[in-house]
CHARMM internal coordinates of N, CA and C (Angstrom, degrees):
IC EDIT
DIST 1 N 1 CA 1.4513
DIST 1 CA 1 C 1.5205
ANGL 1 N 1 CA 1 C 108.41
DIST 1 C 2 N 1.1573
ANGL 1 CA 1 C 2 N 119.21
DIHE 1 N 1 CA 1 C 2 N 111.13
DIST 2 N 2 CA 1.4539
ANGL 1 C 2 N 2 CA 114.31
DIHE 1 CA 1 C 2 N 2 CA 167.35
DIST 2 CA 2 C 1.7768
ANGL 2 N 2 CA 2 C 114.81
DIHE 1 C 2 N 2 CA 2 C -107.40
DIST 2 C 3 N 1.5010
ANGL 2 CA 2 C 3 N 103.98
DIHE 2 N 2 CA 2 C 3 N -178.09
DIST 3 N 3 CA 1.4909
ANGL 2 C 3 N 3 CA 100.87
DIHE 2 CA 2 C 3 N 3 CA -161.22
DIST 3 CA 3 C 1.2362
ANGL 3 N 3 CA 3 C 99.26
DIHE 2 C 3 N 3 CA 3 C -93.10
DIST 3 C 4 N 1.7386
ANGL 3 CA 3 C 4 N 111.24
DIHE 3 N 3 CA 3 C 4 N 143.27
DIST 4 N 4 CA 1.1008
ANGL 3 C 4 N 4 CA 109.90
DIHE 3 CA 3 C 4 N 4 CA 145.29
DIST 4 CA 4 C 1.7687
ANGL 4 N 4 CA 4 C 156.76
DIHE 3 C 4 N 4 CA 4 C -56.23
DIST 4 C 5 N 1.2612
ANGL 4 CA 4 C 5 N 93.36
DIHE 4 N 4 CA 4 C 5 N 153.81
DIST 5 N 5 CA 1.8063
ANGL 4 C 5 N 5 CA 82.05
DIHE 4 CA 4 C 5 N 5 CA 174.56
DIST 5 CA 5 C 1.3475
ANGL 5 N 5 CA 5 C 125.88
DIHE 4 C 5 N 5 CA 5 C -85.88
DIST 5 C 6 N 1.0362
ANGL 5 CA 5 C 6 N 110.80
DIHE 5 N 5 CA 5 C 6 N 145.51
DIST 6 N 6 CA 1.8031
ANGL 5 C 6 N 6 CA 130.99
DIHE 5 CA 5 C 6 N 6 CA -151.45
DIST 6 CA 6 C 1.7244
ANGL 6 N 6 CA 6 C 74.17
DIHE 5 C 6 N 6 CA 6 C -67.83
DIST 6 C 7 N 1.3991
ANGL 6 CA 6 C 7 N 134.37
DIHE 6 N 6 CA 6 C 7 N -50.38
DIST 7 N 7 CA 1.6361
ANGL 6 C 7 N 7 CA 116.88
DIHE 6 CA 6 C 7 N 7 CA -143.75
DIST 7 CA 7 C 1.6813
ANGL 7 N 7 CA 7 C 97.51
DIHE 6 C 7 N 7 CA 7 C -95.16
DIST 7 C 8 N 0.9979
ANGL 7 CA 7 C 8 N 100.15
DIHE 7 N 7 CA 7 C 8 N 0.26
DIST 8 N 8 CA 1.6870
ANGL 7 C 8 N 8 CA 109.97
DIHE 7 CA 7 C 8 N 8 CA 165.01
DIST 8 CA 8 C 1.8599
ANGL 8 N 8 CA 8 C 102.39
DIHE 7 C 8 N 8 CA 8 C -67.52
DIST 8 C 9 N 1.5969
ANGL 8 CA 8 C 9 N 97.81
DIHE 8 N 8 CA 8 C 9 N -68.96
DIST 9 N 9 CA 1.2622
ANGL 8 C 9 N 9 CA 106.92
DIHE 8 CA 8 C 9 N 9 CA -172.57
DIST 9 CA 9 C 1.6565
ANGL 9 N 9 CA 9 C 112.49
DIHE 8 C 9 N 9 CA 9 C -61.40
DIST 9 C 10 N 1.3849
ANGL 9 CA 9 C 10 N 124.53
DIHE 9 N 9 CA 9 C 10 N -29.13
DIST 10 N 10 CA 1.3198
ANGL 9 C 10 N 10 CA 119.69
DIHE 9 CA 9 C 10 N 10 CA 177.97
DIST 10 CA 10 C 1.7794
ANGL 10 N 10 CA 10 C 117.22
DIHE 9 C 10 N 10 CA 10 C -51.77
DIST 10 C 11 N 1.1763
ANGL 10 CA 10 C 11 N 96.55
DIHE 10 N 10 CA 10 C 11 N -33.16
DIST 11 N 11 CA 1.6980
ANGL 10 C 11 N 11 CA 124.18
DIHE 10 CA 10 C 11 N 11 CA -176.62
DIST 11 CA 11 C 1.4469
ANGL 11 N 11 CA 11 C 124.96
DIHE 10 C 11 N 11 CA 11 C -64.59
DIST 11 C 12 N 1.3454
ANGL 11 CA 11 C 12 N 114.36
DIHE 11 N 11 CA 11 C 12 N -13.87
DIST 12 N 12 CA 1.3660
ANGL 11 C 12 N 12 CA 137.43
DIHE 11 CA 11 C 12 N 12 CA -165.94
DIST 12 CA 12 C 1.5033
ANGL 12 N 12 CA 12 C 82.07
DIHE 11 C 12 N 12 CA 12 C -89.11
DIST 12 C 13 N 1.6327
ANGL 12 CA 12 C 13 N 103.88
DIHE 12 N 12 CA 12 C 13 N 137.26
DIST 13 N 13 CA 1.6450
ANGL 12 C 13 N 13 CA 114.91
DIHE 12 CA 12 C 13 N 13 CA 157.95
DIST 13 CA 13 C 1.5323
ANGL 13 N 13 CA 13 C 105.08
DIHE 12 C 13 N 13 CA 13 C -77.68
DIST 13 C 14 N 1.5929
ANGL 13 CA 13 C 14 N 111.17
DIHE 13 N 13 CA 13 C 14 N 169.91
DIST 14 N 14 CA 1.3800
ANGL 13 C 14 N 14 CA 126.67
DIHE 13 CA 13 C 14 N 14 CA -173.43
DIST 14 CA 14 C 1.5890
ANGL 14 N 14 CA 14 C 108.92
DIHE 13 C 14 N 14 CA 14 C -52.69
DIST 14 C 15 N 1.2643
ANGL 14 CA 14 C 15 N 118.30
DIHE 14 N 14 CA 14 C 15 N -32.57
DIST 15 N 15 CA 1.5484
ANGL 14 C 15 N 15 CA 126.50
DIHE 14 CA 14 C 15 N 15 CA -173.66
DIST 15 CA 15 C 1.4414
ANGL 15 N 15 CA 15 C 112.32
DIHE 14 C 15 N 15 CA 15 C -70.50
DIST 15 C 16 N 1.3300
ANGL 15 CA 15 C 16 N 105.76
DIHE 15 N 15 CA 15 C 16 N -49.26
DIST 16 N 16 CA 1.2596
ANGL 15 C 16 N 16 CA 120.88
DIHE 15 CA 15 C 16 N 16 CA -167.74
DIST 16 CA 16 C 1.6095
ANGL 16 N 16 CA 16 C 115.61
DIHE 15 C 16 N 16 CA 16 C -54.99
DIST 16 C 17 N 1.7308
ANGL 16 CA 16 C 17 N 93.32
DIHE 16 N 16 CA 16 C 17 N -50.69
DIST 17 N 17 CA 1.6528
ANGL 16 C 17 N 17 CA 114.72
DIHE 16 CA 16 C 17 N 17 CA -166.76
DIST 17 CA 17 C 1.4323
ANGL 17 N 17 CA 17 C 96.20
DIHE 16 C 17 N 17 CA 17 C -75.01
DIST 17 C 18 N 1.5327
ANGL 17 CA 17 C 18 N 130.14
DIHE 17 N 17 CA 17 C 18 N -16.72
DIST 18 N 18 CA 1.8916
ANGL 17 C 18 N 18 CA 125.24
DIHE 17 CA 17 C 18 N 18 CA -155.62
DIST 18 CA 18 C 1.5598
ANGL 18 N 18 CA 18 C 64.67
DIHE 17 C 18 N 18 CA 18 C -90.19
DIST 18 C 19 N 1.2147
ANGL 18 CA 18 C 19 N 143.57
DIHE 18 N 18 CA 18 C 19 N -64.87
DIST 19 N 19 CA 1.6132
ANGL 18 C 19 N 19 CA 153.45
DIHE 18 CA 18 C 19 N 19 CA -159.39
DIST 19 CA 19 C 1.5989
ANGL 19 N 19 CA 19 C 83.83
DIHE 18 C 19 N 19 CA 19 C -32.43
DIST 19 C 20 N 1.3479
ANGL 19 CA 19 C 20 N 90.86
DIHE 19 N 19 CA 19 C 20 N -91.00
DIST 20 N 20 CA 1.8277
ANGL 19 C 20 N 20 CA 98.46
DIHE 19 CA 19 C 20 N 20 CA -156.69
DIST 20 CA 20 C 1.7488
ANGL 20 N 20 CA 20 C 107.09
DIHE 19 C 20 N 20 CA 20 C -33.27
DIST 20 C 21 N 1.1225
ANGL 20 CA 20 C 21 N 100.95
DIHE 20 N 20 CA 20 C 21 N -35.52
DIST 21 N 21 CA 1.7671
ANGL 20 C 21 N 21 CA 87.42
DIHE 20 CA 20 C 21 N 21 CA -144.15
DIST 21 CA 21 C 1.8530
ANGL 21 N 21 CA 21 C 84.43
DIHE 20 C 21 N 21 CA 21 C -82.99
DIST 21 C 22 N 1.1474
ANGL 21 CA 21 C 22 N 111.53
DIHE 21 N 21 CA 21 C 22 N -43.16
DIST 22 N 22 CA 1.5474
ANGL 21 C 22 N 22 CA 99.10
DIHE 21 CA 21 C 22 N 22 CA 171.83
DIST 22 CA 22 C 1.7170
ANGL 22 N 22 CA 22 C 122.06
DIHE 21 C 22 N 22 CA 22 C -54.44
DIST 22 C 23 N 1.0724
ANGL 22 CA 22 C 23 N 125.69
DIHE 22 N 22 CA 22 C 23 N -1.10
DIST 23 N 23 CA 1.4516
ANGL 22 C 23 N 23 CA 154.24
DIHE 22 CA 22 C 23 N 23 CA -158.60
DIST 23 CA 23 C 1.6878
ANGL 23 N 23 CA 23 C 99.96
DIHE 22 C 23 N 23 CA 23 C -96.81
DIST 23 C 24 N 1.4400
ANGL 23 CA 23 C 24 N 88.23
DIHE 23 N 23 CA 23 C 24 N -78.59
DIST 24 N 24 CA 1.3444
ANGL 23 C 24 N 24 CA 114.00
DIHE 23 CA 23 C 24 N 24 CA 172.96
DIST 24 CA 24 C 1.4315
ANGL 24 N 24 CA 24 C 128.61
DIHE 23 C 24 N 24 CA 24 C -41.52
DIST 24 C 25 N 1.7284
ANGL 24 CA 24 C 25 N 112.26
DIHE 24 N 24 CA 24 C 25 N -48.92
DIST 25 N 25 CA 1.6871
ANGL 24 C 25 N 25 CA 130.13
DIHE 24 CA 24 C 25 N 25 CA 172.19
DIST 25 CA 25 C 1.4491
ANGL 25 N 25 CA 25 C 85.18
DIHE 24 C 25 N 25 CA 25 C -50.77
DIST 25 C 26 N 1.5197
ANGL 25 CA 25 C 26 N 129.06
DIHE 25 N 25 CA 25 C 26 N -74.23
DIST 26 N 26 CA 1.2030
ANGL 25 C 26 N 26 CA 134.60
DIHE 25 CA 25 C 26 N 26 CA -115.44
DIST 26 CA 26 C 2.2060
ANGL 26 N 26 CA 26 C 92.04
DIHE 25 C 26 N 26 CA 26 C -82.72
DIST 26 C 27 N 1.1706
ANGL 26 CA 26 C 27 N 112.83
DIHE 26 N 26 CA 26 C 27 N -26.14
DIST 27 N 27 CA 1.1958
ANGL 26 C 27 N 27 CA 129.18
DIHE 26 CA 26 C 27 N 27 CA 160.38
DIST 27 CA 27 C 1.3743
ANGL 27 N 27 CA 27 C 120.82
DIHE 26 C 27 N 27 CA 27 C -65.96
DIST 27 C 28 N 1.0660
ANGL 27 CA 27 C 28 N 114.84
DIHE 27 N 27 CA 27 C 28 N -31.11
DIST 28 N 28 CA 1.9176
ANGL 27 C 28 N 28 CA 123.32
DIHE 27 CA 27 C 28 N 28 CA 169.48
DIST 28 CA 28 C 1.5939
ANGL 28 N 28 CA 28 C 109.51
DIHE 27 C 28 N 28 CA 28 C -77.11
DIST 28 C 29 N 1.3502
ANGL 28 CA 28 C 29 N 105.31
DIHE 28 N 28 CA 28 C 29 N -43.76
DIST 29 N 29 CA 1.6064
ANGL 28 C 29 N 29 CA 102.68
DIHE 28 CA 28 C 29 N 29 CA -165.47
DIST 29 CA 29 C 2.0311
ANGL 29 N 29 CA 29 C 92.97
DIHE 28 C 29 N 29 CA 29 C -91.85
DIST 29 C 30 N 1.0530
ANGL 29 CA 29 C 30 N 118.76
DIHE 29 N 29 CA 29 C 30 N 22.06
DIST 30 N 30 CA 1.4944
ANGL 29 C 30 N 30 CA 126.62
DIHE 29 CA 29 C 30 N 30 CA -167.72
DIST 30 CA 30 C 1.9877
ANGL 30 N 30 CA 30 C 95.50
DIHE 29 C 30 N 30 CA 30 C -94.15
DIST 30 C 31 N 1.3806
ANGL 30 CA 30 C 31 N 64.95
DIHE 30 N 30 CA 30 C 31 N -51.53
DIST 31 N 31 CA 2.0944
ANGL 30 C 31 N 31 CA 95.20
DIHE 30 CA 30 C 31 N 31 CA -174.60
DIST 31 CA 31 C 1.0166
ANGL 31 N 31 CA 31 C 108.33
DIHE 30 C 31 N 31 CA 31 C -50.39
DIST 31 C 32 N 1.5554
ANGL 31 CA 31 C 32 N 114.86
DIHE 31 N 31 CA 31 C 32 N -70.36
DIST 32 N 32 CA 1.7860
ANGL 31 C 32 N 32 CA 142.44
DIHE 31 CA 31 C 32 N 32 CA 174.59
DIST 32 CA 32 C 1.9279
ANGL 32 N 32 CA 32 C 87.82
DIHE 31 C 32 N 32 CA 32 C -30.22
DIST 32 C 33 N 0.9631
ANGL 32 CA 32 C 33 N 101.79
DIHE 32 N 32 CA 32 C 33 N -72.42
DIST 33 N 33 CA 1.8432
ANGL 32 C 33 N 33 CA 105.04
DIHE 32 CA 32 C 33 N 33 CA -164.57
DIST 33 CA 33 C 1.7928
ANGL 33 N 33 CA 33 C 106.16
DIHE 32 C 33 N 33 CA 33 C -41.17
DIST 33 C 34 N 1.6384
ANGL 33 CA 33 C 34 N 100.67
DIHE 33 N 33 CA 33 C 34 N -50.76
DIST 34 N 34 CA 1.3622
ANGL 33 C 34 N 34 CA 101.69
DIHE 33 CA 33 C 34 N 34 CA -176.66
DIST 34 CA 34 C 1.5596
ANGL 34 N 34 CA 34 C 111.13
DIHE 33 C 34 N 34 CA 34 C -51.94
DIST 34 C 35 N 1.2625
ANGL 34 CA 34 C 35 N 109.20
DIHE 34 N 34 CA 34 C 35 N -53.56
DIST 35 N 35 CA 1.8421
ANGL 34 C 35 N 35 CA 110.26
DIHE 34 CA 34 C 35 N 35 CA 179.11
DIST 35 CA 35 C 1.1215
ANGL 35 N 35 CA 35 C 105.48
DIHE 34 C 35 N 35 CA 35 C -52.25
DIST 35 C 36 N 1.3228
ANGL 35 CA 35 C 36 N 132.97
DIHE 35 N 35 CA 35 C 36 N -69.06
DIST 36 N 36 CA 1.4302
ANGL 35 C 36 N 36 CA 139.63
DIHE 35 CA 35 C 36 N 36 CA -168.00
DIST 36 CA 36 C 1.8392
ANGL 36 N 36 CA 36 C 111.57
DIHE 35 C 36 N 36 CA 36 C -34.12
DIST 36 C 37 N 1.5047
ANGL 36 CA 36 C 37 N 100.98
DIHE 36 N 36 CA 36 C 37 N -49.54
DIST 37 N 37 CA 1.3497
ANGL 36 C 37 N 37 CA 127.52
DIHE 36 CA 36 C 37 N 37 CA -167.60
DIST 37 CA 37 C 1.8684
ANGL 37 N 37 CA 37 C 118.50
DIHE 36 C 37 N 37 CA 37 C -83.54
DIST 37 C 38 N 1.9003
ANGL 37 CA 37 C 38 N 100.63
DIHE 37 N 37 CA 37 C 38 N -2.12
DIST 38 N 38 CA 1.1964
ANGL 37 C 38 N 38 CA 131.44
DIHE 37 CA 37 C 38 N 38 CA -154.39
DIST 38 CA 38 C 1.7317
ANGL 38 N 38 CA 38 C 119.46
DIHE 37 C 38 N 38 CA 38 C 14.12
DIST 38 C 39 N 1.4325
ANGL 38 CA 38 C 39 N 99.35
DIHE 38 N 38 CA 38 C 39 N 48.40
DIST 39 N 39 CA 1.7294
ANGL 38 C 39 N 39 CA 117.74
DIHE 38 CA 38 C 39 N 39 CA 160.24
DIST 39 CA 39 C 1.2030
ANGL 39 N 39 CA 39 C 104.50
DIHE 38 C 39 N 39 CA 39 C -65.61
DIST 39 C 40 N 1.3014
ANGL 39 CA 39 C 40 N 107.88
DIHE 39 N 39 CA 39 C 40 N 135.14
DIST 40 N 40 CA 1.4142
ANGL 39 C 40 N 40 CA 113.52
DIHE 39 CA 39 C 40 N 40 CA 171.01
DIST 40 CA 40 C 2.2141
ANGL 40 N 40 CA 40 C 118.90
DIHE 39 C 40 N 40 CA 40 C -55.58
DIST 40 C 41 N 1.3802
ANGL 40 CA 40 C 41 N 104.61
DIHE 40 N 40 CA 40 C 41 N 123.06
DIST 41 N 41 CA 1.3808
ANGL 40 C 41 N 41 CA 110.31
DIHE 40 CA 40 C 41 N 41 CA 172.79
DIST 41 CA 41 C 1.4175
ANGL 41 N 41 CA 41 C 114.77
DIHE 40 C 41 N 41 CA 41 C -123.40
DIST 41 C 42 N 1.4873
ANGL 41 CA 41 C 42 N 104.06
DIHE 41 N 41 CA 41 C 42 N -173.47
DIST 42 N 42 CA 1.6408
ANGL 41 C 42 N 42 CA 118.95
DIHE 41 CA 41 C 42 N 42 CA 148.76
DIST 42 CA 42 C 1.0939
ANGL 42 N 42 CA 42 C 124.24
DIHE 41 C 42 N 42 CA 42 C -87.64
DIST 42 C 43 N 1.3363
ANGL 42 CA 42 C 43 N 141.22
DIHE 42 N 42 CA 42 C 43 N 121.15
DIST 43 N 43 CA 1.2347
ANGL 42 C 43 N 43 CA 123.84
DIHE 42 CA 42 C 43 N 43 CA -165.52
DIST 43 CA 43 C 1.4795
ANGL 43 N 43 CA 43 C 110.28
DIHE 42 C 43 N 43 CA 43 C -107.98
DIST 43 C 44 N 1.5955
ANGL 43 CA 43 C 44 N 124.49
DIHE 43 N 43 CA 43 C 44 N 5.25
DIST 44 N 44 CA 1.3194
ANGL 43 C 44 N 44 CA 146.36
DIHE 43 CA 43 C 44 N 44 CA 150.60
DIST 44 CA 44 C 1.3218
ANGL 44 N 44 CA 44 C 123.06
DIHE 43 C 44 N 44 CA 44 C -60.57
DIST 44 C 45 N 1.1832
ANGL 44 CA 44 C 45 N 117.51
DIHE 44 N 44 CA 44 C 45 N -22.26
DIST 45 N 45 CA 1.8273
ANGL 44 C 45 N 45 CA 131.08
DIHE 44 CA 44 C 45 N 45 CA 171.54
DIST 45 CA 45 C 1.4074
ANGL 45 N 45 CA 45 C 107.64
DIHE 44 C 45 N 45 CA 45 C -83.72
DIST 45 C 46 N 1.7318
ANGL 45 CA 45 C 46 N 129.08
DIHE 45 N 45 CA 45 C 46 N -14.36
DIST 46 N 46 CA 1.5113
ANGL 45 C 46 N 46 CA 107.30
DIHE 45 CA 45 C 46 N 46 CA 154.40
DIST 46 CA 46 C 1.0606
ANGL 46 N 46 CA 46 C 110.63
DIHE 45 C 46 N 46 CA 46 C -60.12
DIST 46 C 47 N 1.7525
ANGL 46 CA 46 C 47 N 139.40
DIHE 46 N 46 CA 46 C 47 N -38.56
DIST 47 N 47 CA 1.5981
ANGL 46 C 47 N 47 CA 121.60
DIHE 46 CA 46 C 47 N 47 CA -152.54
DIST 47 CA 47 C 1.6049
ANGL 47 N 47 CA 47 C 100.85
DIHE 46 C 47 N 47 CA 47 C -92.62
DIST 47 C 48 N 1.3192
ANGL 47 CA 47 C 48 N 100.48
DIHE 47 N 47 CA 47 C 48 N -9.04
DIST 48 N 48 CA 1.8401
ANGL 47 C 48 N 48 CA 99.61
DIHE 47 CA 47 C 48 N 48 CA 179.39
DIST 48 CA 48 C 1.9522
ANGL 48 N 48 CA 48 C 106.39
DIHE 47 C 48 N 48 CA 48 C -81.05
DIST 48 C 49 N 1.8724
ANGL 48 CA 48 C 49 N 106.08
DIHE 48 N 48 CA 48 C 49 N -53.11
DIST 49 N 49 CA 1.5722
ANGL 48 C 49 N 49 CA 101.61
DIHE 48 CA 48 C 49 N 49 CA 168.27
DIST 49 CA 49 C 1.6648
ANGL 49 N 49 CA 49 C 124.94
DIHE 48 C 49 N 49 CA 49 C -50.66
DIST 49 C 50 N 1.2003
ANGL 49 CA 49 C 50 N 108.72
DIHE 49 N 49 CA 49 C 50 N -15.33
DIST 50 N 50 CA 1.5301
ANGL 49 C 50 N 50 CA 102.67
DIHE 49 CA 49 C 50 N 50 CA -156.90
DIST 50 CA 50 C 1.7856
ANGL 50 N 50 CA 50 C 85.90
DIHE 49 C 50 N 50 CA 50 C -109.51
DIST 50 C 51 N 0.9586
ANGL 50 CA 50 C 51 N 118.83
DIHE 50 N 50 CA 50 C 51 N -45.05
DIST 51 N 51 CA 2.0711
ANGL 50 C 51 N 51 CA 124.65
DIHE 50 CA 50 C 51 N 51 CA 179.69
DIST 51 CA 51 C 2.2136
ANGL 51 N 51 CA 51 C 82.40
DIHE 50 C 51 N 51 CA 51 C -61.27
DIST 51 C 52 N 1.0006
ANGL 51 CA 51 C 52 N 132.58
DIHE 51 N 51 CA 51 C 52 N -47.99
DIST 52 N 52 CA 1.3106
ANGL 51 C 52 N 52 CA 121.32
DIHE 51 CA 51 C 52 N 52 CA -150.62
DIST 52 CA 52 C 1.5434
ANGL 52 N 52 CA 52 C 104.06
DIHE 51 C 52 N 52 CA 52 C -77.23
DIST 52 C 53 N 1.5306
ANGL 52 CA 52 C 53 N 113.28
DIHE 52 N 52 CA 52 C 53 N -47.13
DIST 53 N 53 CA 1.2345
ANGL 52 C 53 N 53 CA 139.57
DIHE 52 CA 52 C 53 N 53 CA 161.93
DIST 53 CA 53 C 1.7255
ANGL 53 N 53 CA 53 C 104.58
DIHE 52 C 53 N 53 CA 53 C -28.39
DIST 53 C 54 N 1.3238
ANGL 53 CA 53 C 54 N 117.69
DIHE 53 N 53 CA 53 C 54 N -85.73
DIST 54 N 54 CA 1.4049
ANGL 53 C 54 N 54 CA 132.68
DIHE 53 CA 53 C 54 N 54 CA -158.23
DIST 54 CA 54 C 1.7468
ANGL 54 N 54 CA 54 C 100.18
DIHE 53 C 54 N 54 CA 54 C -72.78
DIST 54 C 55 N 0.9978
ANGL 54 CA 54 C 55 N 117.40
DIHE 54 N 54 CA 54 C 55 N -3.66
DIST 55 N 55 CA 1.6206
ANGL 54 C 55 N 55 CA 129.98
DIHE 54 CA 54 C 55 N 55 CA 164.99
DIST 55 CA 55 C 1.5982
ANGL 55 N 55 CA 55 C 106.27
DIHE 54 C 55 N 55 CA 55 C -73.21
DIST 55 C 56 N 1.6066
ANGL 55 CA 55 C 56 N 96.61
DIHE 55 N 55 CA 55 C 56 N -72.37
DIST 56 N 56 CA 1.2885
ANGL 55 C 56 N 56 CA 86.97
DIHE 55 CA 55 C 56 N 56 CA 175.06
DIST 56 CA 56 C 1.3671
ANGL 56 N 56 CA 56 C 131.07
DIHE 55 C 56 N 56 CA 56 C -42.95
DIST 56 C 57 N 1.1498
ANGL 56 CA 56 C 57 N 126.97
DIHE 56 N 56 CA 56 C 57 N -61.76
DIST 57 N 57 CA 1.0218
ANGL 56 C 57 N 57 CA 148.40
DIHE 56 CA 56 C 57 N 57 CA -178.76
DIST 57 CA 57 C 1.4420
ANGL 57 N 57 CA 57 C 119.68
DIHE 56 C 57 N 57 CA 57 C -37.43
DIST 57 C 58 N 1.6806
ANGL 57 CA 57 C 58 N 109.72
DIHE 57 N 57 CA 57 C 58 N -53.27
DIST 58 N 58 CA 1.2284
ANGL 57 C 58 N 58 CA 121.83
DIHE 57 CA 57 C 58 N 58 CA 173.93
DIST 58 CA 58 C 1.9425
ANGL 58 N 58 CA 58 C 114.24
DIHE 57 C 58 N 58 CA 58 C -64.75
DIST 58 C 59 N 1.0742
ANGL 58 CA 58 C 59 N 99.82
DIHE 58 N 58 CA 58 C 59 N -30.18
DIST 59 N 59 CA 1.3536
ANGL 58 C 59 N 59 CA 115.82
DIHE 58 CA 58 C 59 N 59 CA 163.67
DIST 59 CA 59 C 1.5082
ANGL 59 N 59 CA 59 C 123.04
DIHE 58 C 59 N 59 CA 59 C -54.27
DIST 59 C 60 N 1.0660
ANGL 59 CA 59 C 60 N 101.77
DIHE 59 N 59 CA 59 C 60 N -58.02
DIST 60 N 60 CA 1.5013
ANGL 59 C 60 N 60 CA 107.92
DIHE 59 CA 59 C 60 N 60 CA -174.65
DIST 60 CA 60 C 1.3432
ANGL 60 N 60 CA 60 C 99.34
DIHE 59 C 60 N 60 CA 60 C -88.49
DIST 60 C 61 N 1.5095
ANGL 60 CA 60 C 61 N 141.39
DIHE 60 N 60 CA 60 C 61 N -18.76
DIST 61 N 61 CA 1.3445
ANGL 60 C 61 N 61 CA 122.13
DIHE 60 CA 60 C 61 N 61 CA -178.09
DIST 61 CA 61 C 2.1799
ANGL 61 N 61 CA 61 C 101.80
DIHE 60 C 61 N 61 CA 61 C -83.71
DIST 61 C 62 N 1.8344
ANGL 61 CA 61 C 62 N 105.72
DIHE 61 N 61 CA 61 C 62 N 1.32
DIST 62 N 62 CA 1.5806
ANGL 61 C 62 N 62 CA 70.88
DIHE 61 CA 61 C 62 N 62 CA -173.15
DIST 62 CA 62 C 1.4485
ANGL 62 N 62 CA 62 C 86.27
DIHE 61 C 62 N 62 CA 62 C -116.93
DIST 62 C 63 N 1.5008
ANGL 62 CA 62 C 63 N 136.54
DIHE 62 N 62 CA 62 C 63 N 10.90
DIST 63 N 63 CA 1.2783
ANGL 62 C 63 N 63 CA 119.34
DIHE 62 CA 62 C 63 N 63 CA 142.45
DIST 63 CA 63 C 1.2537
ANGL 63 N 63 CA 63 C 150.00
DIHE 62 C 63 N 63 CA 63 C -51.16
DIST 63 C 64 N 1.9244
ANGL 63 CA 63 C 64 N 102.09
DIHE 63 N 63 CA 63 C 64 N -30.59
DIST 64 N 64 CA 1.3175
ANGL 63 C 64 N 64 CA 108.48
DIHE 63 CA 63 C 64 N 64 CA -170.01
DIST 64 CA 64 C 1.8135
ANGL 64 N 64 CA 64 C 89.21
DIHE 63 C 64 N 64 CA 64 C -87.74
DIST 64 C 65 N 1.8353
ANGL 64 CA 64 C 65 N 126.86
DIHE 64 N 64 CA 64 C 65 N -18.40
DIST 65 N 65 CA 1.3534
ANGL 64 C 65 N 65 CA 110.94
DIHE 64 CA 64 C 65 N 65 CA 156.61
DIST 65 CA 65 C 1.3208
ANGL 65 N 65 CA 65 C 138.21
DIHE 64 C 65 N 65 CA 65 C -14.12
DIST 65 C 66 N 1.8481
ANGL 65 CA 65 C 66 N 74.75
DIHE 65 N 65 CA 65 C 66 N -69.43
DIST 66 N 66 CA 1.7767
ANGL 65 C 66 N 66 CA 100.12
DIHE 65 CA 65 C 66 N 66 CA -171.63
DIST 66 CA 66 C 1.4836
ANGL 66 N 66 CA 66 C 115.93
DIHE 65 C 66 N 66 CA 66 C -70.52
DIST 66 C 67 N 1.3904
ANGL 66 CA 66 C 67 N 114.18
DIHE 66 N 66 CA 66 C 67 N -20.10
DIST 67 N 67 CA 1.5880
ANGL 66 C 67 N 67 CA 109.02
DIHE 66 CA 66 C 67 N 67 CA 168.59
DIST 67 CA 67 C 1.4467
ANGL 67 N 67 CA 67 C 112.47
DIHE 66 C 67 N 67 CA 67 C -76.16
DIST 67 C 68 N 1.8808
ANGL 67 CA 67 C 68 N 125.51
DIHE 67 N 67 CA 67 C 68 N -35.27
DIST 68 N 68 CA 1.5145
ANGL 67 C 68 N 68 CA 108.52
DIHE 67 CA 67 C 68 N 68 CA -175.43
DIST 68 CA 68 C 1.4653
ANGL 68 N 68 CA 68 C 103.30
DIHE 67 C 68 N 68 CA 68 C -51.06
END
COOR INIT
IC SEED 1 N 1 CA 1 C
IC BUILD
């Protein structure tokens, strides 16, 4: 899995990006369970959920900018 590009993610309508990133949590706290539960994981997919996460996020917080 490698990371996406930020101008990929800029491109996503409001639906899409609330999608992913709720997508994404639910894939982070998926992980969390596996460790907790010491199931075998990746433990390289926290820095990819949490970098993918704060993308989104940063994304969608400077759109609704550009609309005030």
């Amino acid at each position: 899995m490698s990371f996406l590009n930020f101008k990929e993610l800029k491109d996503l309508n409001d639906e899409a990006m609330s999608k992913e990133v709720l997508d994404t949590k639910k894939s982070l706290f998926e992980l969390r369970l596996k460790k907790a539960t010491r199931q075998s994981f990746k433990s390289h997919l926290f820095k990819h959920y949490r970098r993918k996460i704060a993308q989104l996020l940063t994304a969608e917080s400077q759109k609704k900018q550009v609309i005030k």
